[in-house]
N, C-alpha and C positions, 0 to 999 in steps of 0.2 A: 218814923219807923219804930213798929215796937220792938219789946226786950225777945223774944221769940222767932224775930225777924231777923233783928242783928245777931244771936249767937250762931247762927250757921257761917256769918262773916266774918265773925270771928274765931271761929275754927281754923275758915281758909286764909287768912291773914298773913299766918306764917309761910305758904305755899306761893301765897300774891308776892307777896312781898319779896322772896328770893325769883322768881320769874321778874318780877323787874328788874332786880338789881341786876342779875347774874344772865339772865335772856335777853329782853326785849328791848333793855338799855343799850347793850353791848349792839345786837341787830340794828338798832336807829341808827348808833355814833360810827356804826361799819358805813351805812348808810350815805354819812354825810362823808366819811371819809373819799370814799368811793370818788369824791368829787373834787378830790384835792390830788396832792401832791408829797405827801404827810411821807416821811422814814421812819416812822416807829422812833424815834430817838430824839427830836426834836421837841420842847413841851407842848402839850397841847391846849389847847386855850384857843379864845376867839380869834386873836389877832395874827396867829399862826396859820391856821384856819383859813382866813381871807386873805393873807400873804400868799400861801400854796392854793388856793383854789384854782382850778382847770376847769371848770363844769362835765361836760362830758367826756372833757376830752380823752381822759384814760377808755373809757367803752369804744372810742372813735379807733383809738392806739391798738385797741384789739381788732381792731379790721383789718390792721395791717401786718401784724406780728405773723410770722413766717412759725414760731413756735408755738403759741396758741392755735395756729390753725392745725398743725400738728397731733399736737396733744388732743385736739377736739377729734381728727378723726380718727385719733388711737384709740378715745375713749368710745366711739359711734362703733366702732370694730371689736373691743372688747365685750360691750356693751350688744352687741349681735350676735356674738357666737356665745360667749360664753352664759346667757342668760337661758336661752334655748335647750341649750346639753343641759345646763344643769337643773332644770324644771324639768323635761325629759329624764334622765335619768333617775333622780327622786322620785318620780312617781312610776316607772317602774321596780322602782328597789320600795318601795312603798308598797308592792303591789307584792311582791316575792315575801316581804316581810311581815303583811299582813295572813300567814298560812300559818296554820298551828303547827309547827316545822319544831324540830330535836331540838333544843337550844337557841329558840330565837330573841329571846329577852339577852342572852349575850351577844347575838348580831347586834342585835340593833344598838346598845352599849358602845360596842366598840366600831359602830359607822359613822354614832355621833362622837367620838374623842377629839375628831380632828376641829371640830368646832367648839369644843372649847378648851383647845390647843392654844398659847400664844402664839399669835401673829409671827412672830421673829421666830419661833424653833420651825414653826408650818416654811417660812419661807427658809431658813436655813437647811431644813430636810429636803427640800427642793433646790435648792442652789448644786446638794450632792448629787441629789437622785438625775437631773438634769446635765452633770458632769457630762462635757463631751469625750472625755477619755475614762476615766475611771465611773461613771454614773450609772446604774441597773438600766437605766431608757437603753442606754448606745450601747452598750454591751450585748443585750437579747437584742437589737437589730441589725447589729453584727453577726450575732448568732445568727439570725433566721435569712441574713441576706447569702452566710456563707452556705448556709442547707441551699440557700435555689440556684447558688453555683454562679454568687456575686460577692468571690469573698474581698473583692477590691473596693465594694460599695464606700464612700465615707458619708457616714449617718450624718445630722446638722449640728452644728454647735450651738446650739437652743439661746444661750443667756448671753454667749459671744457674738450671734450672727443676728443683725437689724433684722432678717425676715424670719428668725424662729425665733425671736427673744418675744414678742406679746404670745404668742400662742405658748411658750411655756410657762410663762404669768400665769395664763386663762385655764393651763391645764393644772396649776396649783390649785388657782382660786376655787374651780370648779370642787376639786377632790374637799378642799377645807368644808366647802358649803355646803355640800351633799348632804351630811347628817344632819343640818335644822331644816332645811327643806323636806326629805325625809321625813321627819319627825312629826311635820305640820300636814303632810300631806295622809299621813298614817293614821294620825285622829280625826283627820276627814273622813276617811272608809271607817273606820272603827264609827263611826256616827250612823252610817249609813244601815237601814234595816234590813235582816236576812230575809224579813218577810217579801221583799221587792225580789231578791235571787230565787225564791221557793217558787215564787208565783210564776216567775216566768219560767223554771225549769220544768214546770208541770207544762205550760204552755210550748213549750221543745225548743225554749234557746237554749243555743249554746254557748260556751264562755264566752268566746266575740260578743257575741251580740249584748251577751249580759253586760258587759266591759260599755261596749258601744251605747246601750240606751239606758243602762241603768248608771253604772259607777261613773262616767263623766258628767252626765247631766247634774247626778246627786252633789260631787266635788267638782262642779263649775264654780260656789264660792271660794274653796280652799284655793281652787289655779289661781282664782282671782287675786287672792291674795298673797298668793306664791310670787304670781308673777311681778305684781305691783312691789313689792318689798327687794324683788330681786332686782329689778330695774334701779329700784334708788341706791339696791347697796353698789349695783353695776356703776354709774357715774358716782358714786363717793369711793372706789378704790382708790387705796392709797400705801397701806402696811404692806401688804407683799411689793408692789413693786418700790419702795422705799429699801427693803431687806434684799430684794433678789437682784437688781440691778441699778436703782437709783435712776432711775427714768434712761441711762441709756443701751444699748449702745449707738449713739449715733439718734438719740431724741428718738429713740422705735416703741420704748414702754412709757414716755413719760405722757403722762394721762393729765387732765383737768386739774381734780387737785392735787395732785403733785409738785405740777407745774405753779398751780397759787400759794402754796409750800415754800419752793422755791424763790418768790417773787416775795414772799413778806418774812421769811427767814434765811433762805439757802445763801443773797446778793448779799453785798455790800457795796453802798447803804444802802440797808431795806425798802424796798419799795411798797410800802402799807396801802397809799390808794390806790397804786394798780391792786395788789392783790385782794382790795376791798372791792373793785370792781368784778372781778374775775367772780369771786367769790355771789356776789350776785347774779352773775350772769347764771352763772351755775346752778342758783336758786330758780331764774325764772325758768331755765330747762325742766326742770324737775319740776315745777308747779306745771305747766304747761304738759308735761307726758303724765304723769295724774289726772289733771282734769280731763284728760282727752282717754283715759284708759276709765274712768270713772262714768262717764258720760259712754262709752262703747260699751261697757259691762251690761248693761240693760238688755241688748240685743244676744246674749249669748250664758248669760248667768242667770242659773234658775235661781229665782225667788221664793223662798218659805212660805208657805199659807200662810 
């Protein structure tokens, strides 16, 4: 190899170099973990290693665990409502926010705060606002039950009661996430050329239709990657429901990785290769709803010249 050849390699050397140590190493050794019996506390070495091995049998363990299968369909349920609203709603508040409106450069400023809000204030302003006695939510449906002449209504206790404790999770998450979805969906249209709107309003569409044949087709890559981004951060929740209920009441919020949180730090003693399993398994989901949203794209995402 000449000297022209190798200095590119050596540029990235420094880049390689921390990906293995700090990535790809760590990924393998989970890896082999995964196949053992390992508590995080125990030295590690070969002969520990082959002492604790199980092969499969922690992924087997998970066929049976009564709270993995839980947490899987808390995650298949957050991961269904709350992806939908909130691509949905971005992109109409994307669509309000792209009008040369009085003050929109401060809209837009203060839709995105919540996103780069800390995690724990986002979920502690929700832990209030969700108050089932003192919380803004229960209060205005108090209000609005006593106008229809239900003033005995009692509202839900959202983060106390197992069936309103994930939808008030999803109605966090959603609000936190609104503003980077927003944001990405707003430079989508901003891309898009007024020459496509002019042409077709000389032609007699109207806003619908303009909406319908021009501004979807144009930002079919943006959804695309609205949605793919949303979906992976969907199965990686983890900070709000850590802050707002700690997976329960009664295992109703506790999600995927929460639950492998719990399994390689929360027990004692740690159980590393179960949650080195978990941990993978959760990868091959996640590789598997990519490829398969990656491979559909083709059929519904326009393509650049």
């Amino acid at each position: 190899m000449r000297t022209y050849q190798r200095l590119p390699w050596l540029f990235l050397l420094p880049s390689l170099a921390g990906f293995l140590a700090f990535n790809l190493g760590p990924i393998l050794i989970s890896l082999v973990l995964s196949l053992t019996r390992w508590d995080g506390l125990s030295p590690l070495g070969p002969d520990s290693v082959r002492q604790s091995w199980v092969g499969l049998g922690n992924y087997l363990a998970l066929l049976e665990d009564p709270v993995f299968r839980r947490a899987f369909a808390n995650t298949l349920f957050y991961v269904a409502v709350a992806v939908p609203l909130e691509i949905v709603l971005a992109l109409l508040l994307a669509l309000g926010l792209n009008k040369p409106l009085l003050g929109v450069r401060l809209l837009r400023t203060l839709y995105l705060l919540p996103t780069v809000t800390s995690v724990v204030a986002v979920g502690l302003l929700w832990r209030w606002v969700l108050n089932p006695t003192v919380g803004p939510i229960n209060l205005f449906l108090q209000g609005v039950a006593g106008f229809l002449g239900q003033p005995d209504w009692t509202p839900p206790g959202w983060l106390s009661d197992p069936d309103w404790a994930l939808p008030g999770v999803i109605l966090a998450s959603v609000w936190a996430g609104l503003g980077f979805r927003m944001l990405i969906f707003l430079a989508g249209l901003q891309n898009i050329s007024r020459d496509y709107y002019e042409a077709a309003a000389l032609d007699g569409a109207g806003s619908w239709k303009q909406f319908w044949y021009i501004t979807l087709p144009m930002l079919s890559p943006t959804v695309f990657l609205n949605t793919l981004l949303a979906l992976i951060g969907g199965f990686q929740v983890f900070g709000l429901v850590y802050v707002m209920t700690g997976g329960g009441p009664l295992d109703s919020t506790n999600v995927l990785l929460f639950y492998l949180y719990q399994k390689a730090f929360g027990l004692f003693p740690f159980q590393m290769g179960y949650a080195s399993a978990l941990a993978w398994v959760l990868f091959l989901i996640l590789f598997a709803l990519t490829l398969v949203q990656w491979q559909l794209r083709k059929s519904w995402v326009l393509e650049e010249a």
